[in-house]
Every structure is written in structure tokens, then in C-alpha cells.
PAMARLO-984458 format. One record per residue (C-alpha): chain; x, y, z; residue number from 1; residue in one letter. Coordinates in Angstrom, 3 decimals. Layout:
<atoms>
+----+----------+----------+----------+-----+----+
| ch |       px |       py |       pz |   i | aa |
+----+----------+----------+----------+-----+----+
|  A |        X |        Y |        Z | NUM |  A |
...
+----+----------+----------+----------+-----+----+
</atoms>
This chain:
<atoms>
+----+----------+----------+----------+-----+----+
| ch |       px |       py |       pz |   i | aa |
+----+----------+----------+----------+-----+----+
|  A |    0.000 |    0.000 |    0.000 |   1 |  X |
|  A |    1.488 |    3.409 |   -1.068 |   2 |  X |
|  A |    2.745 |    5.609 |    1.604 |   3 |  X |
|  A |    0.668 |    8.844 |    1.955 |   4 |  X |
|  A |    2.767 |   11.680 |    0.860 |   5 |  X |
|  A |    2.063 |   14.549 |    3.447 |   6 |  X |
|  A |    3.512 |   17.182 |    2.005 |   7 |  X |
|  A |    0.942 |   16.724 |    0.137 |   8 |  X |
|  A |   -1.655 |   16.478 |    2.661 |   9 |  X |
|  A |   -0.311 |   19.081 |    4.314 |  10 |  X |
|  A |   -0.243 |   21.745 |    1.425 |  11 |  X |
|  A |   -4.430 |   20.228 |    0.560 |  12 |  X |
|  A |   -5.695 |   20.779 |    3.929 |  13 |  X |
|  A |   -3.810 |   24.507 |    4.233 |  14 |  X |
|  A |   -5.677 |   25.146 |    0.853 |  15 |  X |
|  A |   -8.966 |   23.726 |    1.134 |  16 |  X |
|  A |   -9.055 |   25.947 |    5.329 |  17 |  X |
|  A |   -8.295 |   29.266 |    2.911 |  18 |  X |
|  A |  -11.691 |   28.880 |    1.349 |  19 |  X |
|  A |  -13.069 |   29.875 |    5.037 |  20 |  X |
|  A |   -9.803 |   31.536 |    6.165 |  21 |  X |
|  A |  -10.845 |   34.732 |    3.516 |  22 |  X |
|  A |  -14.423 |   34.890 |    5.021 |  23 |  X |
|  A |  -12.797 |   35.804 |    8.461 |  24 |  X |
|  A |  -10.287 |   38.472 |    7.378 |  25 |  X |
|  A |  -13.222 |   39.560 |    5.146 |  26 |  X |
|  A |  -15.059 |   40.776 |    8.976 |  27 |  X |
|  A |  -12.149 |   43.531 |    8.897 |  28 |  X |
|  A |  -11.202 |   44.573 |    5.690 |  29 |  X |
|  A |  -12.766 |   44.348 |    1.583 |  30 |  X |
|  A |  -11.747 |   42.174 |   -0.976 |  31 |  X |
|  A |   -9.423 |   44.469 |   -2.534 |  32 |  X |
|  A |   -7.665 |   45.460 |    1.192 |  33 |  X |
|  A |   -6.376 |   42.117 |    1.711 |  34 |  X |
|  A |   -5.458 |   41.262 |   -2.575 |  35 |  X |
|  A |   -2.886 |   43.964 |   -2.109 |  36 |  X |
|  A |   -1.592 |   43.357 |    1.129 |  37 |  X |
|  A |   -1.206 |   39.279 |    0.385 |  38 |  X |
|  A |    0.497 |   40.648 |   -2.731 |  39 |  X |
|  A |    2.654 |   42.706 |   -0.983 |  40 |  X |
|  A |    3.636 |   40.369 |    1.516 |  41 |  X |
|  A |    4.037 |   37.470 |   -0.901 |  42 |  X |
|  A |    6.451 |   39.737 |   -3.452 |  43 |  X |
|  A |    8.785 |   40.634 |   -0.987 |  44 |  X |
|  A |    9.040 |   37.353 |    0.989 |  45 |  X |
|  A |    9.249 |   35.294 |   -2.339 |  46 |  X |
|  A |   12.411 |   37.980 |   -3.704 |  47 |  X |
|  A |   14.138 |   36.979 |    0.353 |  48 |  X |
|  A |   13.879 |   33.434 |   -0.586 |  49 |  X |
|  A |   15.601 |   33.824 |   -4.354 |  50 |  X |
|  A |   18.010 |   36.534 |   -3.210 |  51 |  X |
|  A |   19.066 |   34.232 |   -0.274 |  52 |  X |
|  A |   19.496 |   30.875 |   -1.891 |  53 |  X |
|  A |   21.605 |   32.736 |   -4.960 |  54 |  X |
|  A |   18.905 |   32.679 |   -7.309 |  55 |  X |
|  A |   18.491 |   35.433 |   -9.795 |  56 |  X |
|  A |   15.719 |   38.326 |   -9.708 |  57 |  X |
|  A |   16.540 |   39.512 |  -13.642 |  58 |  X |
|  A |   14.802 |   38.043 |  -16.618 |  59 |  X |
|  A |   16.199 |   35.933 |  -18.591 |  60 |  X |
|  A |   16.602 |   37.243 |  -22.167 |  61 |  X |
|  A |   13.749 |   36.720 |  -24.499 |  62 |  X |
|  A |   11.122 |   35.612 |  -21.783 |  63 |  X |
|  A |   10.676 |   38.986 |  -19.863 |  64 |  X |
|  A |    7.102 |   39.431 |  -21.477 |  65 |  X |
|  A |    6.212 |   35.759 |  -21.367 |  66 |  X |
|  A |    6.659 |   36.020 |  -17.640 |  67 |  X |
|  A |    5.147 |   39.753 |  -17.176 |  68 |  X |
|  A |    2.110 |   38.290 |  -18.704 |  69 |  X |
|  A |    2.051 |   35.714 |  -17.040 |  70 |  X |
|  A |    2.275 |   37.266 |  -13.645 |  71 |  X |
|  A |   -0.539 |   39.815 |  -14.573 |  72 |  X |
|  A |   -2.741 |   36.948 |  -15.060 |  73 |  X |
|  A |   -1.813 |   34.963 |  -12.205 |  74 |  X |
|  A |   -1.010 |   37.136 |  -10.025 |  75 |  X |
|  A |   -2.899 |   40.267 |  -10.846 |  76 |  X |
|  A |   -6.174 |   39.592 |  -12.336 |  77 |  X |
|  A |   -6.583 |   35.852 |  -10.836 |  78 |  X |
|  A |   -6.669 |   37.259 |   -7.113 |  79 |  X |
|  A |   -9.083 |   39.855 |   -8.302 |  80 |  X |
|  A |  -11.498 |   37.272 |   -9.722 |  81 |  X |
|  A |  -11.098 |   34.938 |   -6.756 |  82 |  X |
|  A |  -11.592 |   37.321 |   -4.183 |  83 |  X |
|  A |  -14.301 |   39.185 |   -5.083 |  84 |  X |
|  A |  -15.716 |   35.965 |   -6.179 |  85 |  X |
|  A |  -15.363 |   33.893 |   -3.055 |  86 |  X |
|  A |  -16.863 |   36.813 |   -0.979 |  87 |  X |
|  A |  -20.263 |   36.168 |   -2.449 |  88 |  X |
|  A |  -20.201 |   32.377 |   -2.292 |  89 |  X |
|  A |  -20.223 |   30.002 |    0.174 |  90 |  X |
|  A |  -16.371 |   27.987 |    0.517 |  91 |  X |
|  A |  -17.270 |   24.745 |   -0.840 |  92 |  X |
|  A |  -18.871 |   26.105 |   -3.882 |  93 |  X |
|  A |  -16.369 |   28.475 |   -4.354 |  94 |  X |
|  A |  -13.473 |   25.384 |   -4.284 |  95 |  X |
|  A |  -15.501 |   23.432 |   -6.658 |  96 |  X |
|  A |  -15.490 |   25.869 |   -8.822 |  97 |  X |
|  A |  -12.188 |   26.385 |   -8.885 |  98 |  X |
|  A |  -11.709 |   22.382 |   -9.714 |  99 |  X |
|  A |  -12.836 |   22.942 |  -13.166 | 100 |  X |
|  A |   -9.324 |   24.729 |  -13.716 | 101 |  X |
|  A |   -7.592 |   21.845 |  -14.656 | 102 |  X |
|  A |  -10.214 |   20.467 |  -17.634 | 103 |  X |
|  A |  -10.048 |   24.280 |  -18.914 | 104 |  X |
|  A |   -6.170 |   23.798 |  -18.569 | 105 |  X |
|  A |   -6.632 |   20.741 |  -20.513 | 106 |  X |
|  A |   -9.212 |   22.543 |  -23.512 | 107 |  X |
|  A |   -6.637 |   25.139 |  -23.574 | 108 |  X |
|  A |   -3.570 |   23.840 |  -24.143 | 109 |  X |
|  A |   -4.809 |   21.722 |  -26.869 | 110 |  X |
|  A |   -6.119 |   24.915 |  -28.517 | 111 |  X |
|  A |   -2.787 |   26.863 |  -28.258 | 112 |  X |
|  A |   -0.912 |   23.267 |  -29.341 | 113 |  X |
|  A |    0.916 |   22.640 |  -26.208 | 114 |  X |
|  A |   -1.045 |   19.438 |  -25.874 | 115 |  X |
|  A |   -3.437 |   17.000 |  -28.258 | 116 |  X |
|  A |   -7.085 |   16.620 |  -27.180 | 117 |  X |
|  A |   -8.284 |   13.407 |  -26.493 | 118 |  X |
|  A |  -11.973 |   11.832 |  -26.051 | 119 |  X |
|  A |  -11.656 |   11.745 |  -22.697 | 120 |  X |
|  A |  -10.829 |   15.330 |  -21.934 | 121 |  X |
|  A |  -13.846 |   16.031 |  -23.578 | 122 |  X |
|  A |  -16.386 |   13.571 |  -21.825 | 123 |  X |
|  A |  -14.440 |   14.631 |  -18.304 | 124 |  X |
|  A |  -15.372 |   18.020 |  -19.008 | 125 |  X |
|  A |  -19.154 |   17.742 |  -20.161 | 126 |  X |
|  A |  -19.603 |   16.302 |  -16.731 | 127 |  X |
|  A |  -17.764 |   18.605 |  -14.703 | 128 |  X |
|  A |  -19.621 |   21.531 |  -16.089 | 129 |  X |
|  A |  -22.829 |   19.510 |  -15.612 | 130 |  X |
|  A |  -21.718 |   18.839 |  -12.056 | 131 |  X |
|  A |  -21.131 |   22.958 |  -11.940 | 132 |  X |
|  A |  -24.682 |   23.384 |  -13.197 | 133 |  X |
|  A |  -26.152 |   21.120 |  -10.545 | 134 |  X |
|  A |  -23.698 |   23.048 |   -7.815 | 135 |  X |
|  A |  -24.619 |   26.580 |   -8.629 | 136 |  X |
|  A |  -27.932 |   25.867 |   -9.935 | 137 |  X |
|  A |  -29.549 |   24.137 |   -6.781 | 138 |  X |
|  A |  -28.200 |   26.829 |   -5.212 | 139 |  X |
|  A |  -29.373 |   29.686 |   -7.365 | 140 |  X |
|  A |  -32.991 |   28.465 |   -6.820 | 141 |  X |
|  A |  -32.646 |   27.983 |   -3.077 | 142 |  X |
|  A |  -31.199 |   31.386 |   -2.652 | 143 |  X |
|  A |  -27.936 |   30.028 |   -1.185 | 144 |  X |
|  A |  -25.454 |   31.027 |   -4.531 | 145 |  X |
|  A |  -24.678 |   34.129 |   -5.744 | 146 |  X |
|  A |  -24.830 |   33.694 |   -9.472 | 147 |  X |
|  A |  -22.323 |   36.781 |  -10.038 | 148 |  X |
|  A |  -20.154 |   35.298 |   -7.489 | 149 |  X |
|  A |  -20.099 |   31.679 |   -9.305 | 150 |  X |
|  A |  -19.068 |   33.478 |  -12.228 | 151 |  X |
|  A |  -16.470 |   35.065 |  -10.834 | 152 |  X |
|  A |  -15.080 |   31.959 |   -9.483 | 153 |  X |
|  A |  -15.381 |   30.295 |  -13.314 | 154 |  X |
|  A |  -13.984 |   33.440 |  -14.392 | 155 |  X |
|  A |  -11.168 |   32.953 |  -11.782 | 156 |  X |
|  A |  -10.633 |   29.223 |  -13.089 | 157 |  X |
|  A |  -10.365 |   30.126 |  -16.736 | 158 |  X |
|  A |   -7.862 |   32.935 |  -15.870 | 159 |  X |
|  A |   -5.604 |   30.315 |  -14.206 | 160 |  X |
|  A |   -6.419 |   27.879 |  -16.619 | 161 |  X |
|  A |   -4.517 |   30.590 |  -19.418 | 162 |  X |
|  A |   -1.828 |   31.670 |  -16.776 | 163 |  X |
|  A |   -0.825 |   27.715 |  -16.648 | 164 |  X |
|  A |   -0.132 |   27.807 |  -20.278 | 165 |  X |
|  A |    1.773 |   30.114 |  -20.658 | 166 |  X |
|  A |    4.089 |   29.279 |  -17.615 | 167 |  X |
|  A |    4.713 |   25.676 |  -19.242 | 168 |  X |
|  A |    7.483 |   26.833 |  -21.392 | 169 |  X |
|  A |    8.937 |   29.205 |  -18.723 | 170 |  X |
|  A |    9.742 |   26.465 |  -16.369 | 171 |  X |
|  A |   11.355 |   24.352 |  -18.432 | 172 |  X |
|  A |   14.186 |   27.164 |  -18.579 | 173 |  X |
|  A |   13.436 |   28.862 |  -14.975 | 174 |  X |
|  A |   12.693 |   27.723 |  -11.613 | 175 |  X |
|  A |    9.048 |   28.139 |   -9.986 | 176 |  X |
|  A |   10.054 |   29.815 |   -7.286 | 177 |  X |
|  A |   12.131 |   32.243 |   -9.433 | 178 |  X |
|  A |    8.857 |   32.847 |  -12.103 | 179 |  X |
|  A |    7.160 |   33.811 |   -9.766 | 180 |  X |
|  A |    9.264 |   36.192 |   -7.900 | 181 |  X |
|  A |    9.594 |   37.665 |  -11.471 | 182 |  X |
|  A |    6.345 |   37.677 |  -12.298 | 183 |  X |
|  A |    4.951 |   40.052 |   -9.149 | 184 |  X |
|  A |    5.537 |   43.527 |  -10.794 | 185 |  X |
|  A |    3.296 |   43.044 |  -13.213 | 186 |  X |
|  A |    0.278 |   41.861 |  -10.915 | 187 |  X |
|  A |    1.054 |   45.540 |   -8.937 | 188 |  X |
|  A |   -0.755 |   46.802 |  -12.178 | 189 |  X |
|  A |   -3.664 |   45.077 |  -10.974 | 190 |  X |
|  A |   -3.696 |   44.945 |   -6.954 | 191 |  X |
|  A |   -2.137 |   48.340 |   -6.220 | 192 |  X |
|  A |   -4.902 |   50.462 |   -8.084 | 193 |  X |
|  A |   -7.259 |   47.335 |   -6.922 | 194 |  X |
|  A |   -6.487 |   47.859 |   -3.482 | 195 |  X |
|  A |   -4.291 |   50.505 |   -2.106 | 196 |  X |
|  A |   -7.400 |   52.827 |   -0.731 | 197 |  X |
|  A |   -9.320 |   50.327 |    0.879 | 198 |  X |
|  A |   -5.903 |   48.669 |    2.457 | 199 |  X |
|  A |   -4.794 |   52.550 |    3.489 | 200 |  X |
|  A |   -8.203 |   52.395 |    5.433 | 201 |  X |
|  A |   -7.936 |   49.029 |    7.342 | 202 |  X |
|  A |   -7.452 |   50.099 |   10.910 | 203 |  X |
|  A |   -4.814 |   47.739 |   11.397 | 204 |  X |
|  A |   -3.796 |   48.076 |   14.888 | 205 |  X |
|  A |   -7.181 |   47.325 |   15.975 | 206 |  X |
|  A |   -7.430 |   44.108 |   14.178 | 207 |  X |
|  A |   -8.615 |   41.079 |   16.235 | 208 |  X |
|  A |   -6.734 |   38.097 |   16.538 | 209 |  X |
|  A |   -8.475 |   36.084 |   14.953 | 210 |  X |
|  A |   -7.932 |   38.369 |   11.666 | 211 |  X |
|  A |   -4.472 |   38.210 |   11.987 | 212 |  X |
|  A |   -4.305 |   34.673 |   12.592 | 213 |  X |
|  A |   -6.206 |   34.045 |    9.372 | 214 |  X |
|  A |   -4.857 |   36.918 |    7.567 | 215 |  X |
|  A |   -1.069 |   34.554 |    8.462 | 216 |  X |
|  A |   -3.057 |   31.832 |    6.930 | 217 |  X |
|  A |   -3.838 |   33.462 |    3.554 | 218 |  X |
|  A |   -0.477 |   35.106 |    3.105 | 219 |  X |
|  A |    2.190 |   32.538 |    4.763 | 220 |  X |
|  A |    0.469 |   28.685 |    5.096 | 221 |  X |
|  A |   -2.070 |   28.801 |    1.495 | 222 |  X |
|  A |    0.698 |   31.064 |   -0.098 | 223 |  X |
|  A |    4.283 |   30.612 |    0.252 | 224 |  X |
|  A |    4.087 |   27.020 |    2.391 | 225 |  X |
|  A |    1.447 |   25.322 |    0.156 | 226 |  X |
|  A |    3.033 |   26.321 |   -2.711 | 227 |  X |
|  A |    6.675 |   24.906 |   -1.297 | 228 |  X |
|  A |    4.698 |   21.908 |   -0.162 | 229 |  X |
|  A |    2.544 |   21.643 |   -3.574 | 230 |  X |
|  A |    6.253 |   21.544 |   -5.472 | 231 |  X |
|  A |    8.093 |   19.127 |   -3.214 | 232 |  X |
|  A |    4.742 |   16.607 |   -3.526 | 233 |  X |
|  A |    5.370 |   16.905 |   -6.775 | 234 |  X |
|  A |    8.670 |   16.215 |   -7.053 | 235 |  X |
|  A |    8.368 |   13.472 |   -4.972 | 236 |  X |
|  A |    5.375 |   11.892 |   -5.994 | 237 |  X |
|  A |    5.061 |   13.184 |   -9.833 | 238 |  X |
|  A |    2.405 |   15.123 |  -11.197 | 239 |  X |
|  A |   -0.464 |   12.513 |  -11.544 | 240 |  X |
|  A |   -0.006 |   12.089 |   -7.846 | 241 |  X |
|  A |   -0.651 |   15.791 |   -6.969 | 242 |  X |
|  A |   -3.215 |   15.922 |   -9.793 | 243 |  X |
|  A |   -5.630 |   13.214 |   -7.286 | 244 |  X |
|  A |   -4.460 |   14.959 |   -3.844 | 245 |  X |
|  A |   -6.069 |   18.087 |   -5.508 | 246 |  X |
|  A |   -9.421 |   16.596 |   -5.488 | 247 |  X |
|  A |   -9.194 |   16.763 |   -1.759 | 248 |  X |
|  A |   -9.809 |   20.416 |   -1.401 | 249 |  X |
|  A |  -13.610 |   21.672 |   -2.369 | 250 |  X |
|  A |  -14.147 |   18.240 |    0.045 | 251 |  X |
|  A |  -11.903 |   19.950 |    3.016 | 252 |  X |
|  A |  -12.930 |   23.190 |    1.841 | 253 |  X |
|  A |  -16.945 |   22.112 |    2.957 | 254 |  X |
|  A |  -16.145 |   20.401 |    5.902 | 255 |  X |
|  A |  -14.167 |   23.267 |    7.132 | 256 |  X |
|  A |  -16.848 |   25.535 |    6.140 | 257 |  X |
|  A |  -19.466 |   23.138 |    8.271 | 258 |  X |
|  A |  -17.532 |   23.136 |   11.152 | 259 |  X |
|  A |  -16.221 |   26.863 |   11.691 | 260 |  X |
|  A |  -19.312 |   28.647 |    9.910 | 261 |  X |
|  A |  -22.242 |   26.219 |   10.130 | 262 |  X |
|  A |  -22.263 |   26.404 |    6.224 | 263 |  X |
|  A |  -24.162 |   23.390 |    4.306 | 264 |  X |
|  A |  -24.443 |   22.554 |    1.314 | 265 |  X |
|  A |  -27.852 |   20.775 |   -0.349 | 266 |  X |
|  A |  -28.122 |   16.964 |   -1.058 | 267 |  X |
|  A |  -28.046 |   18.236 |   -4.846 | 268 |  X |
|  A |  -24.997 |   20.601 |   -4.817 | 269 |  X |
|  A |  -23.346 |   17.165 |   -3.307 | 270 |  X |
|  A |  -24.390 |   15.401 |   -6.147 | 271 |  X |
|  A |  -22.780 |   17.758 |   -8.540 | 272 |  X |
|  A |  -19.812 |   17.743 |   -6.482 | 273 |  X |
|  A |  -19.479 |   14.351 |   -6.433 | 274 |  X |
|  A |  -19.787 |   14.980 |  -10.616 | 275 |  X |
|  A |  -17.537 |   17.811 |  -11.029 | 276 |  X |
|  A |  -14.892 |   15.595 |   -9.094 | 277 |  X |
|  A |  -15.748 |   12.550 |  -11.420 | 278 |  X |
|  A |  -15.389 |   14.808 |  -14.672 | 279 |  X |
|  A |  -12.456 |   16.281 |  -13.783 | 280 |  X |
|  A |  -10.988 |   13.405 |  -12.858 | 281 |  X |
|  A |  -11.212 |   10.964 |  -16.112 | 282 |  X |
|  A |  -10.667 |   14.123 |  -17.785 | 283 |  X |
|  A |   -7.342 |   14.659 |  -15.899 | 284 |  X |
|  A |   -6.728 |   10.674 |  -15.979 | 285 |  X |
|  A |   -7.358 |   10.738 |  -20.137 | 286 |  X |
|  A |   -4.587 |   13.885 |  -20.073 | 287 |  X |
|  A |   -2.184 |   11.774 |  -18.709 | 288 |  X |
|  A |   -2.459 |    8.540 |  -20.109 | 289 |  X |
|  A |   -2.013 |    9.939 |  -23.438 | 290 |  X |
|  A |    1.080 |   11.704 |  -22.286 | 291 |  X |
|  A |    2.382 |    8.445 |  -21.272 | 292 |  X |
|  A |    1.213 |    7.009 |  -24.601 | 293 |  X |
|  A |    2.886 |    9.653 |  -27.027 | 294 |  X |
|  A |    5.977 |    9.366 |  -24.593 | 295 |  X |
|  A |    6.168 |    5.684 |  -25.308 | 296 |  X |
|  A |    5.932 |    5.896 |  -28.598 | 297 |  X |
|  A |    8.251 |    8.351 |  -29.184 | 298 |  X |
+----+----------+----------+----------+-----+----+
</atoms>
């Protein structure tokens, strides 16, 4: 029986607790307050860590607008989706709608030609999005969704979906850790107009701390650990591996919603997450075993 590879775990559970993490530090400050102060935070921690293990903070030559773009997506106009989306929704439906990313990934690539579409990529993603229909629309009906928020979120997920693209080719000649750190001045386009009045107005010394505490979360544990933790999983387990621990989150994303808000979802919406998580993965499984496939034959 395989071992259970916690980072991992670890780097799931962090994510799937920011989903309700955001709704606390939401009591103090907007949306837009805490996008630019997490970007803030997260820019100059992430240059520390490349400055003080001898990486380098200069683009390489030819790839300084691949990673600019990149980093305005990501970075900039991601957060502002997610954010503004995940305030009107309830946590659970807000990480299930996020697991569609990696079937629009998927649709993507094969557009652009990074990647060949196969059958199952398609079938996985009819029943993902009917799984999102069945999420958001039972809740639509009951009053529990925001429909504006929902699109946000797929909004959010398509945004990441391009932003994953186009970092493919980057890594293969720069380091994560070091794209990233790059690709942070060109989100400030985004998140300092975004944000800097309503973070300017947050009466920080009064904060509670409970804010902090979850305001640490956001920034440090989902940010800079669970993406540390995200890269050594992979590493250690490979990609498909991390692909399946992903499916953990909208499920740890509800439960922590349940027990520190009292939010529930309808027997339906469980139905279509159950769906969504059944699309996405023999969508994601069909990805892969084609790699493997072209990889053998080649």
C-alpha cells in the first residue's frame, strides 16, 4: 500500500481551510484590502527566498514578457477574480469551482498546441460543467449562490487555466520559485490600483486576533508554504499524484466551512460535487495517459 505523501496532505488541507480563512479576514477589511496586502507580503518574501538561496531576480533574455504576462494573469487579475468571487459564495462552492481549472487547462492547451485533445478530456469536461450546473444551480434556486459570485469563481478558473499555459514553457528554462518572484511587478498593475485605498483604510492596529491569525493563513500557510509543499509533492510523488491529492480540497474546503461557519451545502450541490470531481478526474486521468502514450511511442 502506497505511503501517503504529506507534504501533500499538508499543502491540501492549508488550501482547502483558505476557502473559510478569507471569510474571516473579510469581517475587517474588503476584498481588494487584503489582494494587495497578500500581494505585498508574498512579493517581498518570495524575492528573500531567491536573493538568499543565490537565485536570480533579472529576466532571462527573451522571456521577460512571457513572464510579465504571465504574472498579470496569475497574479494580478486571478486574485481579483477569486476574491471578489469567493466573498459572495459560500467555501465549498467556491473550491468546486475552482476544480474545473484543470479540464479548462486541458481545452486550452490543446487549442494553443501545447497538448493533443483526447476523447476523454472532452467527456471529463461535459460532466464537470454539468456537475457545476447542478452546484450553482440548486443553489441559485434555493437562494444560497450568488450567481455573479459563481461566475467570478469560473472566471477565476479560466484565468488560471490561461496563466498555466503560458508558464509551461517558462519552467522548463526557470525555476518556480524564481517565475514567480519575477512575475509580481506586473500583478502591482492590478492589486495596487485594486487595493491601495481600501488597504490605506484598514485600521490595522485594531485588528482582532483572529484576523491576523487568518490573515497569516492566507499570506504565509495557502501562499508561500502550500506552494513549497505543492512543489516538493510533486517532485516526490510526480504530477499525476498531486493531480488526485487536488481533489481533496472543495471536500476539506466544505467540511471546514461546516464546522467553523455552520455552512451546508444541499443533497443536490453534493451530487454535482461528487460529478464535477468525477469529470475532472477521467478528464485529468485521459490527459495523462495519453502523455504516457505519445511518450512511449516516441
Amino acid at each position: 500500500m502506497p505511503r501517503p505523501n504529506w507534504a501533500l496532505l499538508t499543502t491540501m488541507t492549508l488550501w482547502g481551510y483558505n476557502f473559510v480563512a478569507v471569510k474571516f479576514v473579510y469581517v475587517a477589511m474588503s476584498p481588494a484590502a487584503l489582494g494587495l496586502a497578500r500581494f505585498l507580503v508574498t512579493w517581498a518574501t518570495l524575492a528573500a527566498i531567491v536573493w538568499g538561496k543565490g537565485g536570480s531576480l533579472k529576466c532571462p533574455q527573451g522571456l521577460g514578457w512571457r513572464i510579465a504576462w504571465q504574472g498579470f494573469l496569475s497574479m494580478g487579475v486571478y486574485m481579483v477574480l477569486f476574491l471578489e468571487g469567493i466573498a459572495r459564495v459560500a467555501p465549498g462552492e467556491g473550491a468546486i469551482l475552482l476544480a474545473t481549472s484543470p479540464i479548462l487547462t486541458a481545452i486550452i492547451a490543446a487549442a494553443v498546441g501545447q497538448e493533443r485533445l483526447v476523447a476523454g478530456t472532452v467527456v471529463g469536461s461535459l460532466t464537470a460543467f454539468a456537475g457545476v450546473g447542478l452546484v450553482v444551480g440548486s443553489g441559485a434556486f434555493s437562494g444560497r449562490t450568488d450567481v455573479v459570485g459563481a461566475g467570478l469563481l469560473l472566471a477565476s478558473a479560466l484565468v488560471w487555466a490561461v496563466a498555466t499555459v503560458i508558464s509551461k514553457p517558462i519552467m522548463s528554462k526557470v525555476p518556480a520559485i524564481e517565475m514567480f518572484a519575477l512575475s509580481m511587478p506586473a500583478a502591482a498593475l492590478v492589486l495596487v490600483p485594486y487595493g491601495v485605498r481600501d488597504m490605506v483604510a484598514v485600521p490595522w492596529a485594531q485588528l482582532a486576533p483572529t484576523v491576523w491569525a487568518n490573515l497569516f493563513h492566507v499570506t504565509f500557510l495557502a501562499g508561500l508554504v502550500g506552494f513549497v509543499g505543492f512543489y516538493r509533492g510533486v517532485q516526490r510523488a510526480g504530477a499525476s499524484a498531486a493531480m488526485l491529492y487536488q481533489f481533496l480540497v472543495p471536500l476539506l474546503a466544505s467540511f471546514f466551512a461546516w464546522v467553523c461557519l455552520g455552512t451546508v451545502m444541499t443533497w443536490v450541490q453534493w451530487l454535482g460535487v461528487l460529478v464535477v470531481l468525477l469529470g475532472v478526474g477521467y478528464a485529468s486521468w485521459s490527459r495523462l495517459r495519453a502523455a504516457v502514450v505519445r511518450t512511449a511511442k516516441s
